[in-house]
Steps between C-alpha positions, in 0.01 A plus 500: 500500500614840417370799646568824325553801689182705407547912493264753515514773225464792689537582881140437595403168325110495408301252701414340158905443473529346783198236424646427214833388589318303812282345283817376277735402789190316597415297152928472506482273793185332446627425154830388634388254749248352246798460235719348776206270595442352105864445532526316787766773654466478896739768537344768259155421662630531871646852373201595313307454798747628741452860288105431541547468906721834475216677286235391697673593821578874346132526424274373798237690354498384165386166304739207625725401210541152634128440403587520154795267523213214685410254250178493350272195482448459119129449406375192352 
């Protein structure tokens, strides 16, 4: 997983900015841990959900990211 450092493009960053490079950290670990999972990489997962844990703990508030990393049942 790499996590770009994300800058703002002016000293007071919109609230709209901000969303948006939540929302793609967010997708960047979900998609991550999902990737790591189809390939049967332990390691990549455990990080992947390590970030989640570290997102979720920033953001008590928030949706919990480790929700989206549960699995699913798949309907019939």
């Amino acid at each position: 997983m790499s996590l770009r450092l994300i800058t703002a493009t002016s000293d007071d960053p919109t609230a709209e900015t901000l969303a948006a490079a939540e929302d793609n950290v967010r997708a960047g670990i979900v998609h991550d841990f999902w990737t790591a999972k189809d390939r049967g990489d332990r390691l990549a997962a455990l990080q992947a959900e390590f970030m989640a844990r570290q997102v979720d703990a920033s953001t008590p508030t928030g949706p919990r990211l480790l929700d989206e990393l549960a699995p699913r049942p798949v309907a019939a």
